[in-house]
PAVO-289463 format. One record per atom (N, C-alpha, C, CB): residue number from 1; residue in three letters; chain; atom name; y, z, x. Coordinates in pm, 1 decimal, m for minus. Glycine has a CB too. Layout:
{pos=NUM; code=ALA; unit=A; site=CA; y=Y; z=Z; x=X}
...
END
This chain:
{pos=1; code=UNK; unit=A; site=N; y=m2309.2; z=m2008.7; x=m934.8}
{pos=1; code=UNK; unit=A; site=CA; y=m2276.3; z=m1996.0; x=m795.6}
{pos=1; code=UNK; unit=A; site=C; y=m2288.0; z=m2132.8; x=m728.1}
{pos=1; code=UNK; unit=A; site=CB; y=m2367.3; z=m1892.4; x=m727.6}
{pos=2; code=UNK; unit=A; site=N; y=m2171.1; z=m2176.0; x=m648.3}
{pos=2; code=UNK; unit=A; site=CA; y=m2194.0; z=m2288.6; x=m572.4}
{pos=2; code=UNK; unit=A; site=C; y=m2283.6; z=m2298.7; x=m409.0}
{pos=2; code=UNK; unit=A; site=CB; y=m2055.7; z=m2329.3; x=m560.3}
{pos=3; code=UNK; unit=A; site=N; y=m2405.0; z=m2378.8; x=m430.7}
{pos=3; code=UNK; unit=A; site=CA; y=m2458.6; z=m2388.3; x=m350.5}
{pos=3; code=UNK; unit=A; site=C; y=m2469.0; z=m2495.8; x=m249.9}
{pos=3; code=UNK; unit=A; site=CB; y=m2528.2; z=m2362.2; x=m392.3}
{pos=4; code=UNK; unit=A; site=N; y=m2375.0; z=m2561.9; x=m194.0}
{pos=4; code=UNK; unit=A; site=CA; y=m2316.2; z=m2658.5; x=m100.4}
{pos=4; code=UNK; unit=A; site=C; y=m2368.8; z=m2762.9; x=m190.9}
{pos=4; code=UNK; unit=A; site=CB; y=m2362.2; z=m2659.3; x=67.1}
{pos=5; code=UNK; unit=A; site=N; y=m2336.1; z=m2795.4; x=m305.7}
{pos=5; code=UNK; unit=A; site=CA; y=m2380.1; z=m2924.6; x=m380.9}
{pos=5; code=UNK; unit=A; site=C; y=m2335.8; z=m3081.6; x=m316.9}
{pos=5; code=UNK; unit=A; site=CB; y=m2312.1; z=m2910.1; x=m531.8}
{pos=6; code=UNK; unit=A; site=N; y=m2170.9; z=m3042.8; x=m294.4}
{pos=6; code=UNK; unit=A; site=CA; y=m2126.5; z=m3140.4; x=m203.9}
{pos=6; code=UNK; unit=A; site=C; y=m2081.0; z=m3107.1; x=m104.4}
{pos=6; code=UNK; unit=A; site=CB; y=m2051.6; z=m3212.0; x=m240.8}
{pos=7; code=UNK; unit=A; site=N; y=m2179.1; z=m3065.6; x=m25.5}
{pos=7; code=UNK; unit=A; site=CA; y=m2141.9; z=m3106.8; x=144.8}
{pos=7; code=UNK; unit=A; site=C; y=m2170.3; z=m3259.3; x=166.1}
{pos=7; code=UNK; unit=A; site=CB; y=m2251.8; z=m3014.9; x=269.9}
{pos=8; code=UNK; unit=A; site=N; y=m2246.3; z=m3330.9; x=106.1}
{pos=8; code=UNK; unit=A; site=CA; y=m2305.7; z=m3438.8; x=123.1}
{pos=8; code=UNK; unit=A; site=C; y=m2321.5; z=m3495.9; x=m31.1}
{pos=8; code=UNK; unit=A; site=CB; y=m2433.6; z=m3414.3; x=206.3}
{pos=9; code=UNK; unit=A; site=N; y=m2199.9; z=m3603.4; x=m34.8}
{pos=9; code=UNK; unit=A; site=CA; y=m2169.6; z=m3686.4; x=m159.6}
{pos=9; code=UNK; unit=A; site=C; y=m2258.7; z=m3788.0; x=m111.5}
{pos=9; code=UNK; unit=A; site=CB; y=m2007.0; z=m3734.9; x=m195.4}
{pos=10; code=UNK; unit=A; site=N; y=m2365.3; z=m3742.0; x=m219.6}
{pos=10; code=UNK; unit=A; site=CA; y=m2548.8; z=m3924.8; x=m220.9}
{pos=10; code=UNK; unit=A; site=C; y=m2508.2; z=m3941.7; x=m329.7}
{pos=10; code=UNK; unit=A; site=CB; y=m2790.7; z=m3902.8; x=m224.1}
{pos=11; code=UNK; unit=A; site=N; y=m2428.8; z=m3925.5; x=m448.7}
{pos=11; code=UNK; unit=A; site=CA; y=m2505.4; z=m4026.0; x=m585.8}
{pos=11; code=UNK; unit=A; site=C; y=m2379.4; z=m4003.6; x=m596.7}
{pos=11; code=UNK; unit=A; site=CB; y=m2641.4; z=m3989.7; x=m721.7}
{pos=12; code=UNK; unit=A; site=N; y=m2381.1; z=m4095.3; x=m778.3}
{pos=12; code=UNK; unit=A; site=CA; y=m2230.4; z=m4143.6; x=m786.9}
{pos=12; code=UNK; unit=A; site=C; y=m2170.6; z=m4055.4; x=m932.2}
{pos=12; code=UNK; unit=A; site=CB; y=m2222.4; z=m4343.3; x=m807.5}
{pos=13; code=UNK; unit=A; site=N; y=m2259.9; z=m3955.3; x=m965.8}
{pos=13; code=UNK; unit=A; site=CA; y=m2185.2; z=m3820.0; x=m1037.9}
{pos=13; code=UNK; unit=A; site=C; y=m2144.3; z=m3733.3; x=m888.6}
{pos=13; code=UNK; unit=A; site=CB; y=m2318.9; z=m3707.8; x=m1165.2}
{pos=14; code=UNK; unit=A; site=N; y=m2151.7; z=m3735.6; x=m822.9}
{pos=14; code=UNK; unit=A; site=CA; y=m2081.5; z=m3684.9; x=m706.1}
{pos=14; code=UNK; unit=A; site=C; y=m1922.9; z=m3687.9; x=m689.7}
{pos=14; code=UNK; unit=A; site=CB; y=m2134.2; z=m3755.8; x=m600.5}
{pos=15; code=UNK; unit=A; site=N; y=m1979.4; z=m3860.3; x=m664.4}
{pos=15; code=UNK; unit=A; site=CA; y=m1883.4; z=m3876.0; x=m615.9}
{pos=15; code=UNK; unit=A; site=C; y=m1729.4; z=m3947.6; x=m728.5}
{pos=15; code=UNK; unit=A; site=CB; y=m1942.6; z=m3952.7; x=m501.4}
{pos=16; code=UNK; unit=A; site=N; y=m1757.6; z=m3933.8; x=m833.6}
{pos=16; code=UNK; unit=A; site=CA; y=m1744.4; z=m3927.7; x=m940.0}
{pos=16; code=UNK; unit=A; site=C; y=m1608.0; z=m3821.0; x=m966.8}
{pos=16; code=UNK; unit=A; site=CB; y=m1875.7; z=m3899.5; x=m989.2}
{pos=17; code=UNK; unit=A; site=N; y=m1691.1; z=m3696.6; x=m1009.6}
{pos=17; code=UNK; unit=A; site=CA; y=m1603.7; z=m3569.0; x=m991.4}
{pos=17; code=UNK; unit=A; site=C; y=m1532.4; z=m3549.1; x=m924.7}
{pos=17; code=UNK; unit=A; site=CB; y=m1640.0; z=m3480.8; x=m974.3}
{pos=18; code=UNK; unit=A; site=N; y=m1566.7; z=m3570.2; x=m791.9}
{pos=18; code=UNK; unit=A; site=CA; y=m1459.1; z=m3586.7; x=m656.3}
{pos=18; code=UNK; unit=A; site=C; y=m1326.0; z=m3659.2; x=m672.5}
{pos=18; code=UNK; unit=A; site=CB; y=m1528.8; z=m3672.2; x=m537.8}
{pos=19; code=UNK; unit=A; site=N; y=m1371.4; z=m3777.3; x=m705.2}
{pos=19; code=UNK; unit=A; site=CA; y=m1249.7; z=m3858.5; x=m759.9}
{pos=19; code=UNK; unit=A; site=C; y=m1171.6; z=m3760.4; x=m886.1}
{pos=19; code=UNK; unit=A; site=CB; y=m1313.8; z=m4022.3; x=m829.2}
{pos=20; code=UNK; unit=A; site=N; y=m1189.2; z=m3789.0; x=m990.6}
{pos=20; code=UNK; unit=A; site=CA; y=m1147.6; z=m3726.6; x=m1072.6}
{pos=20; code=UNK; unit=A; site=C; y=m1092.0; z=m3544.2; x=m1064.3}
{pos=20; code=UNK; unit=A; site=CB; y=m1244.2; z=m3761.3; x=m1147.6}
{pos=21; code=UNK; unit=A; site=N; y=m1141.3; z=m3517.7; x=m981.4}
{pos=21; code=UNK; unit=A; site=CA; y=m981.3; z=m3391.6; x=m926.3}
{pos=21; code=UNK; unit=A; site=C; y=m940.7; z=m3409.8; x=m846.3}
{pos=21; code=UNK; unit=A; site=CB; y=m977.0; z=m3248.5; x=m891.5}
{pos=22; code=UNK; unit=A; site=N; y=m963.4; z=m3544.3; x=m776.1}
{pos=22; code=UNK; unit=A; site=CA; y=m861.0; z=m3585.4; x=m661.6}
{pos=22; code=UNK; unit=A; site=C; y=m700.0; z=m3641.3; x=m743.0}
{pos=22; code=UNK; unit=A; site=CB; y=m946.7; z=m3734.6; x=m557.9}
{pos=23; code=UNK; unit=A; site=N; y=m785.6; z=m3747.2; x=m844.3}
{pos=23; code=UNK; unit=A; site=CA; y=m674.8; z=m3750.2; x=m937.2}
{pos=23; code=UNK; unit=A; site=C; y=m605.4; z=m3661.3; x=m1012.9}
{pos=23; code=UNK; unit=A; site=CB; y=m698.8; z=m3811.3; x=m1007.6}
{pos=24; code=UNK; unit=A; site=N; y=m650.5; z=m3596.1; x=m1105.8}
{pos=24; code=UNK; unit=A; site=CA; y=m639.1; z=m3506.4; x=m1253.2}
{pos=24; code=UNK; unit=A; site=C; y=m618.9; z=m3371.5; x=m1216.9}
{pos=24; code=UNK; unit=A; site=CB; y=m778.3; z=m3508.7; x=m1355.0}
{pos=25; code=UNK; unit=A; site=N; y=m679.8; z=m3347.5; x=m1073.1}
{pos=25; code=UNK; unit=A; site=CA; y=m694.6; z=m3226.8; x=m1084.1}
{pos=25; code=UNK; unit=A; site=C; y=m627.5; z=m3112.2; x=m995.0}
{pos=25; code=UNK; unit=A; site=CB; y=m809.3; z=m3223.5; x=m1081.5}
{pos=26; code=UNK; unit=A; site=N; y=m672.9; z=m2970.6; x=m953.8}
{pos=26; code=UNK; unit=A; site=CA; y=m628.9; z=m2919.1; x=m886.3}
{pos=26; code=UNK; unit=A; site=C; y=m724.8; z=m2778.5; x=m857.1}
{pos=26; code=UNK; unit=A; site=CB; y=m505.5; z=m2920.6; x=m928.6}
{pos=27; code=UNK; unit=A; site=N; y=m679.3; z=m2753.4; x=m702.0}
{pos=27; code=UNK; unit=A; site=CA; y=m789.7; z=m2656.5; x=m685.3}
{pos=27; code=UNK; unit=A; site=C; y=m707.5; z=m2521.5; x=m612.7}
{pos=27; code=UNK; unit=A; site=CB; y=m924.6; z=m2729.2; x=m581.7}
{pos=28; code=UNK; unit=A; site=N; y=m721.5; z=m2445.8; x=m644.6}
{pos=28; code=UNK; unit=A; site=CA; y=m640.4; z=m2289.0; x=m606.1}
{pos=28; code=UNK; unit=A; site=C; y=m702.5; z=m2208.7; x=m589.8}
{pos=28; code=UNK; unit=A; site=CB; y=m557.5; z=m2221.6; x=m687.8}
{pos=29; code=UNK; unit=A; site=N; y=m682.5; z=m2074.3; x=m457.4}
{pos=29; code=UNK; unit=A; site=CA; y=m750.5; z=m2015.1; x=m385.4}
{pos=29; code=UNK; unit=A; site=C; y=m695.9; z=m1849.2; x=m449.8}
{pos=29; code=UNK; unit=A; site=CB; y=m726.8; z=m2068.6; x=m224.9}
{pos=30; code=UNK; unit=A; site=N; y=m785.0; z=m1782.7; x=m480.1}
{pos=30; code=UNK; unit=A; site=CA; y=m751.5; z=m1628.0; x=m549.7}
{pos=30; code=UNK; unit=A; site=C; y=m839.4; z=m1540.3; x=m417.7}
{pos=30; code=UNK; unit=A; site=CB; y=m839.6; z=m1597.4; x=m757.0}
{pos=31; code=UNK; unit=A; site=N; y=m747.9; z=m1413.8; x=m388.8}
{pos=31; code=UNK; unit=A; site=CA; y=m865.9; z=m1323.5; x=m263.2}
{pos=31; code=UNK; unit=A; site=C; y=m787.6; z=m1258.8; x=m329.3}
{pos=31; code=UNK; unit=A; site=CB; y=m893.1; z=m1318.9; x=m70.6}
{pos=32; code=UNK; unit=A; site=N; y=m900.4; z=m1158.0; x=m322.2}
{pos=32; code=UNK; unit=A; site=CA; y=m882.2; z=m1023.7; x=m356.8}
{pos=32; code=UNK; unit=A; site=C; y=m941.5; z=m952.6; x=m257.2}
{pos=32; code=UNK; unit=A; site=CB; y=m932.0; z=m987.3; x=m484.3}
{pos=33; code=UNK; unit=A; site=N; y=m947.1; z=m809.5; x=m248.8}
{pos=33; code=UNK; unit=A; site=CA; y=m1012.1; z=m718.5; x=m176.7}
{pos=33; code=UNK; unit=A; site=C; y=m1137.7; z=m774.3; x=m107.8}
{pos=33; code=UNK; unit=A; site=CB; y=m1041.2; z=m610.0; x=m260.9}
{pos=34; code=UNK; unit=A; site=N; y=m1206.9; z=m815.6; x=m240.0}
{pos=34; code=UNK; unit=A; site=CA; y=m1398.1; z=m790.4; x=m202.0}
{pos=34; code=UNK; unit=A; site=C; y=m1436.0; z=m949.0; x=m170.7}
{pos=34; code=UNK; unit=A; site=CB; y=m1526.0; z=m716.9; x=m379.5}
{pos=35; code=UNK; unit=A; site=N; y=m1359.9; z=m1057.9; x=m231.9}
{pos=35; code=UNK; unit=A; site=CA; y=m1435.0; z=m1144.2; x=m213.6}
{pos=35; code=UNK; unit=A; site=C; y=m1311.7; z=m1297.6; x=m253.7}
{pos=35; code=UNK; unit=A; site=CB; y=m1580.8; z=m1105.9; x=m310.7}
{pos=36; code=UNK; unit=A; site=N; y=m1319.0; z=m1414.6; x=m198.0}
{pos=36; code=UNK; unit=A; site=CA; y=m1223.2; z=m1501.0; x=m220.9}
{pos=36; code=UNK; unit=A; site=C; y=m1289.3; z=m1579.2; x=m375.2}
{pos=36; code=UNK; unit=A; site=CB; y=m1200.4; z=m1602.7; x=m73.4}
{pos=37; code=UNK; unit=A; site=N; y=m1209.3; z=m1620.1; x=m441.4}
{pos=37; code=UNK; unit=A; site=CA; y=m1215.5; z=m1726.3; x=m548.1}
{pos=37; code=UNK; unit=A; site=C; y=m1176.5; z=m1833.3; x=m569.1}
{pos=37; code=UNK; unit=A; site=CB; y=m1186.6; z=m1703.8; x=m625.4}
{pos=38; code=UNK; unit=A; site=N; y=m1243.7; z=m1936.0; x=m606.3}
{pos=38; code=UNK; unit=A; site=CA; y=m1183.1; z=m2108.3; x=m624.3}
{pos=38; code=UNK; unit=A; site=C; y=m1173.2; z=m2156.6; x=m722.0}
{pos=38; code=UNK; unit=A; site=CB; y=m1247.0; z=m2213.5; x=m574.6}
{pos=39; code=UNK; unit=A; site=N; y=m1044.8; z=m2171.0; x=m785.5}
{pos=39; code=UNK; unit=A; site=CA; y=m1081.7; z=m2245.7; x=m883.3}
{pos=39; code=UNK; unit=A; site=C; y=m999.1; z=m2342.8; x=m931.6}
{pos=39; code=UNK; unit=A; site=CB; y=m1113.0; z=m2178.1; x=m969.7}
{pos=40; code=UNK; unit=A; site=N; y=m1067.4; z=m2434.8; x=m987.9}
{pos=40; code=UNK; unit=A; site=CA; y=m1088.5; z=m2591.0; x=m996.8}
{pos=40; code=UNK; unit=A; site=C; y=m998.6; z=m2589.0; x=m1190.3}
{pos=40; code=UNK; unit=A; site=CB; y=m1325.4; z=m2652.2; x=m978.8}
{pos=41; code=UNK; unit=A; site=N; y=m889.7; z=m2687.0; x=m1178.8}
{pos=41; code=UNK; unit=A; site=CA; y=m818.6; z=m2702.1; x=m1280.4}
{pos=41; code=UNK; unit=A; site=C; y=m817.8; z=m2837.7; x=m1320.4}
{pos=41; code=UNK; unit=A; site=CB; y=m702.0; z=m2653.5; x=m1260.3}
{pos=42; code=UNK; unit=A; site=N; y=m865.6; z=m2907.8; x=m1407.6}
{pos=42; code=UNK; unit=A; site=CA; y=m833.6; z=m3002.4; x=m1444.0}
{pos=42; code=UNK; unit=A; site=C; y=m722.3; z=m3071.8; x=m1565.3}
{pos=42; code=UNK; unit=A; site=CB; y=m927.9; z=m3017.7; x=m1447.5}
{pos=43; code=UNK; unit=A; site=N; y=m670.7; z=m3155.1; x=m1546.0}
{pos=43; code=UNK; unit=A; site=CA; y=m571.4; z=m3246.5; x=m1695.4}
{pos=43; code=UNK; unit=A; site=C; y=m674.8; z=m3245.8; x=m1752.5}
{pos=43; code=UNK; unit=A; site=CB; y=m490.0; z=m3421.7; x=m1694.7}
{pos=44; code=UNK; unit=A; site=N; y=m781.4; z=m3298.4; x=m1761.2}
{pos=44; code=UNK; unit=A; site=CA; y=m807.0; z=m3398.9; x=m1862.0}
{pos=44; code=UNK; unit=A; site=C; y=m912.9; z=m3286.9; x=m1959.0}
{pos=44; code=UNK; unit=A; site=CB; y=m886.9; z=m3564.2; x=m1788.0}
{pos=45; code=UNK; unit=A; site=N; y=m900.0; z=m3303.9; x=m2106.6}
{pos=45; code=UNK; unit=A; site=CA; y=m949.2; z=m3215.4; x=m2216.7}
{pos=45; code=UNK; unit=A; site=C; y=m1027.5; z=m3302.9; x=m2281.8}
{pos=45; code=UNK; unit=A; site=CB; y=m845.1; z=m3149.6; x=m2309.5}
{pos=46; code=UNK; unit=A; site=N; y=m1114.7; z=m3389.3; x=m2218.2}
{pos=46; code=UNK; unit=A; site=CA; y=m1197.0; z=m3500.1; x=m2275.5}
{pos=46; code=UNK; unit=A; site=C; y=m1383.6; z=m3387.5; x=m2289.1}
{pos=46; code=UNK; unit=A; site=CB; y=m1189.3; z=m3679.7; x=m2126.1}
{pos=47; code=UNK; unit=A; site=N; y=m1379.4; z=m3285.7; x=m2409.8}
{pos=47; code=UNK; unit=A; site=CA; y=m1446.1; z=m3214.7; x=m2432.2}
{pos=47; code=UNK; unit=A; site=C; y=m1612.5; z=m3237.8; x=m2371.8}
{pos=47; code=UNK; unit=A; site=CB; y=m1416.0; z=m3207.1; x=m2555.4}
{pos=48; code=UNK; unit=A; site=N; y=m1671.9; z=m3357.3; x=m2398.1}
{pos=48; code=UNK; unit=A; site=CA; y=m1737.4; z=m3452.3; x=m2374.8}
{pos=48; code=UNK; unit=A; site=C; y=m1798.1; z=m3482.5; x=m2227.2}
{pos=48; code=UNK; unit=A; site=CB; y=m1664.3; z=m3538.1; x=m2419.2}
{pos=49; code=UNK; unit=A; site=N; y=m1633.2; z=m3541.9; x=m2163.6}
{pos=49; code=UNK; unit=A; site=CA; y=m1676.4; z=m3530.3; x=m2037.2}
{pos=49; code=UNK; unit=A; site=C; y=m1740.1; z=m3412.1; x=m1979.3}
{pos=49; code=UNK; unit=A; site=CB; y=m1583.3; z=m3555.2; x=m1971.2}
{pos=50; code=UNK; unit=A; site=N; y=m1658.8; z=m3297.1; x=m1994.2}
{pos=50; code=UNK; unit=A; site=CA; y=m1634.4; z=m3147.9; x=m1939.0}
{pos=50; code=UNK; unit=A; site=C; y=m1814.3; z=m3147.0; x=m1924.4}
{pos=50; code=UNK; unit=A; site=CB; y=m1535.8; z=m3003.6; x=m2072.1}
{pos=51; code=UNK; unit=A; site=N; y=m1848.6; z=m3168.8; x=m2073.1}
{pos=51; code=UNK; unit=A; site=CA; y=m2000.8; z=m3097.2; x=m2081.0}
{pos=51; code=UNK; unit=A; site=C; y=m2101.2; z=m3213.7; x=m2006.4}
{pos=51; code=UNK; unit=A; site=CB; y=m2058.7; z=m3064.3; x=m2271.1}
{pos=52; code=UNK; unit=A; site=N; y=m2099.9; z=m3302.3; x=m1993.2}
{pos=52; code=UNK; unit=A; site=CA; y=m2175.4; z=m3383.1; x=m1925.5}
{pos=52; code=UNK; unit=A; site=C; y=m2129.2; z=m3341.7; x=m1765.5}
{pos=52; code=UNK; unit=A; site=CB; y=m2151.6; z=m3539.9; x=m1977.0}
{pos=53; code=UNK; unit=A; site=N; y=m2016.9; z=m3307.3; x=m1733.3}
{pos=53; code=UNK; unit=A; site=CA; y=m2018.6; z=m3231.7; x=m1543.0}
{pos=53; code=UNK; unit=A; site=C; y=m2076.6; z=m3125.8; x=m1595.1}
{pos=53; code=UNK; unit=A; site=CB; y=m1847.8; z=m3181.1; x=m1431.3}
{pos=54; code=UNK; unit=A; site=N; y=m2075.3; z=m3029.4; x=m1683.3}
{pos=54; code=UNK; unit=A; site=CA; y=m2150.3; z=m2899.4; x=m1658.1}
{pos=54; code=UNK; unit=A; site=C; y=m2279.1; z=m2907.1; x=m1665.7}
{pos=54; code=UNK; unit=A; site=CB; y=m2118.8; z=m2799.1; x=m1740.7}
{pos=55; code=UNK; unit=A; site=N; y=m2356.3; z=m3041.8; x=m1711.6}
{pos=55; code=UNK; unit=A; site=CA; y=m2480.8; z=m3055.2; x=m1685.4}
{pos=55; code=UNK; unit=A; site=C; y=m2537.6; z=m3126.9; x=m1584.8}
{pos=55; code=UNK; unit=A; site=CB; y=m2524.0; z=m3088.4; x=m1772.6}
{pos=56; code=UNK; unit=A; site=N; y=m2467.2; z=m3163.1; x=m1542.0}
{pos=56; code=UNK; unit=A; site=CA; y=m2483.0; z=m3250.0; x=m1387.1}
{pos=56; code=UNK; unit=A; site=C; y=m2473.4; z=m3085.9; x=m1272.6}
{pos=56; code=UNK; unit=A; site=CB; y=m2291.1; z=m3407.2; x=m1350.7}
{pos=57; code=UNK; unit=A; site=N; y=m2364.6; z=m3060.4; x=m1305.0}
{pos=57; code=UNK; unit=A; site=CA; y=m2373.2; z=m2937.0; x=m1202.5}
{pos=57; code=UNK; unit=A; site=C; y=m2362.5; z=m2774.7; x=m1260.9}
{pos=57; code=UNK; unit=A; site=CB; y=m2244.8; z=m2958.2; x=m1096.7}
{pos=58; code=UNK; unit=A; site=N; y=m2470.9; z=m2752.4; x=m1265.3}
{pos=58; code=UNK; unit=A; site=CA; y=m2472.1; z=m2616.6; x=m1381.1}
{pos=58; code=UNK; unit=A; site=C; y=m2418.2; z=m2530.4; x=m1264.3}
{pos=58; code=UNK; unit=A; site=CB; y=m2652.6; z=m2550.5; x=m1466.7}
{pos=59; code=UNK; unit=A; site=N; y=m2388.0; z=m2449.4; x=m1152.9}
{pos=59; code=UNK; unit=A; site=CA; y=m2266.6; z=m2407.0; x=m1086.4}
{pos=59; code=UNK; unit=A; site=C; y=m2117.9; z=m2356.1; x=m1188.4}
{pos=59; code=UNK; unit=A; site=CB; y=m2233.1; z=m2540.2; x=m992.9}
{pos=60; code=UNK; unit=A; site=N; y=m2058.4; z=m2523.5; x=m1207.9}
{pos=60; code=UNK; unit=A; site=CA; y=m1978.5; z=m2480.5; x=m1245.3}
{pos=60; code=UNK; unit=A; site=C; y=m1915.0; z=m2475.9; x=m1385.8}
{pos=60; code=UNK; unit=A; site=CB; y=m1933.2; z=m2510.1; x=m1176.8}
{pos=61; code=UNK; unit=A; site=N; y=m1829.7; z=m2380.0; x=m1419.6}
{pos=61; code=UNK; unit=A; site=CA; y=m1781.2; z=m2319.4; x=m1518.4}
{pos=61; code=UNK; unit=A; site=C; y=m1674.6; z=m2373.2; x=m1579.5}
{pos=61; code=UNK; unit=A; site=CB; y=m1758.8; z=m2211.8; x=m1488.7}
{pos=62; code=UNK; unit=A; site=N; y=m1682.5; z=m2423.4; x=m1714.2}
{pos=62; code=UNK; unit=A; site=CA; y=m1528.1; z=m2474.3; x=m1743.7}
{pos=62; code=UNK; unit=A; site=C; y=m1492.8; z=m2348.4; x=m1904.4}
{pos=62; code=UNK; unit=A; site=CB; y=m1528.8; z=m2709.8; x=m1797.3}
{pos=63; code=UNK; unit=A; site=N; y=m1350.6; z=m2317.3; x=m1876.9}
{pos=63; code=UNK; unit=A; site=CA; y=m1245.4; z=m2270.2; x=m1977.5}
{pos=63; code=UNK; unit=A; site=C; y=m1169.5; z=m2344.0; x=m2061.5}
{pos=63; code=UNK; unit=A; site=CB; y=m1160.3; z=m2210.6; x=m1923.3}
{pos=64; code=UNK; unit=A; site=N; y=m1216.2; z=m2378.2; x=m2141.4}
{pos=64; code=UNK; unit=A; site=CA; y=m1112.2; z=m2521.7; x=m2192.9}
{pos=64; code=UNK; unit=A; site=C; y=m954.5; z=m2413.0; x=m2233.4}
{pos=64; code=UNK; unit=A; site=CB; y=m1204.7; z=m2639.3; x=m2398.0}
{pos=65; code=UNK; unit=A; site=N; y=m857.9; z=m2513.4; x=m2204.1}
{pos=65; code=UNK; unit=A; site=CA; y=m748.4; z=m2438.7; x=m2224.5}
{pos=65; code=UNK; unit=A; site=C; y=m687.0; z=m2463.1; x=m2343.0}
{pos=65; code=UNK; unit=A; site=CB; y=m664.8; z=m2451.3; x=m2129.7}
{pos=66; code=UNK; unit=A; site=N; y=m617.7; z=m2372.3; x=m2371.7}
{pos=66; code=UNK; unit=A; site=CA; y=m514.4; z=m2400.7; x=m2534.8}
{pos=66; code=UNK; unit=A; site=C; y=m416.5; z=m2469.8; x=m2508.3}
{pos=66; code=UNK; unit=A; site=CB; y=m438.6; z=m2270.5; x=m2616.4}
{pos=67; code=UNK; unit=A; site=N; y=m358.9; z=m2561.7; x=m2614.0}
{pos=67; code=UNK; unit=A; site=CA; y=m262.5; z=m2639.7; x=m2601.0}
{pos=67; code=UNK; unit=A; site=C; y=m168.4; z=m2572.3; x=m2558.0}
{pos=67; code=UNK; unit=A; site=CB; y=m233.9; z=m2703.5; x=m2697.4}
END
């Protein structure tokens, strides 16, 4: 669950990520009935990276996609 991690970009895995789906990435809005959804798409399949943001921000969730 995201808990306002970045309302306030202080360090530079912050601001980091930010960049990098500003570039690479993309973000799309799902509502349904009960509740809205966000989610965050990235290019880049750099396996590596992925897991070093999911340990910086355990929140969020990555799907690696099939070719």
């Amino acid at each position: 669950m995201y808990n306002n991690e970045f309302l306030t970009i202080d360090n530079e895995q912050k601001a980091y990520l930010l960049g990098l789906l500003y570039a690479d990435g993309c973000i799309s809005k799902a509502k349904t009935i009960r509740y809205e959804n966000y989610n965050v798409t990235l290019a880049n399949t750099n396996e590596k990276l992925m897991k070093d943001i999911k340990n910086i921000f355990p929140p969020l969730e990555f799907e690696p996609k099939s070719p």
